[in-house]
Steps between C-alpha positions, in 0.01 A plus 500: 500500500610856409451764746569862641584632868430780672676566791626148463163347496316329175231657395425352158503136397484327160469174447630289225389157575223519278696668150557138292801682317691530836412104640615262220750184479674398205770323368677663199877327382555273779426833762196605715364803439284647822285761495565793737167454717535138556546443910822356603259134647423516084867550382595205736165285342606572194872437552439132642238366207842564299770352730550208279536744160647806665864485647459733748172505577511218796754698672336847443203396624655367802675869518158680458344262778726660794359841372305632806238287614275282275146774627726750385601312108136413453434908438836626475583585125849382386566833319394702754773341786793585163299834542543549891896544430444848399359609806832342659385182646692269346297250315536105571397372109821722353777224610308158381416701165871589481570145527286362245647758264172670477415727264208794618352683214 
């Protein structure tokens, strides 16, 4: 979700759950393409249906699974925690990502 502070609070939500473009899965030349609203709980799904096509997708689901707690995946969008780094929290996806040589478009 996308929002503005004032005074450090949020005042103004938006929530992409619902936009189809943002929550796909595909596979494209051996890679899997995510969409940027899929939850992290979808990303790991998604990640172990491939395990046995995918090189790194056993182990980067594993990585994504230690990713705060599993109430917390279940509505937490993947691209928003890459997202959170800006603010200067670091983000916990960024080093399992790095590792699978992923590529963020």
């Amino acid at each position: 979700a996308a929002y503005e502070t004032f005074n450090g609070k949020a005042t103004d939500f938006i929530y992409l759950g619902n936009v189809d473009e943002l929550n796909f899965v595909k596979e494209s030349g051996g890679n899997l393409v995510l969409g940027a609203g899929l939850r992290i709980e979808d990303v790991c799904t998604a990640l172990r249906k491939r395990a046995d096509k995918l090189a790194y997708a056993k182990d980067l689901a594993g990585a994504l699974s230690w990713i705060s707690q599993r109430h917390v995946r279940a509505v937490a969008g993947w691209a928003g925690n890459l997202m959170i780094a800006r603010t200067g929290f670091p983000s916990d996806l960024v080093p399992a990502l790095l590792a699978a040589d992923a590529v963020i478009s």
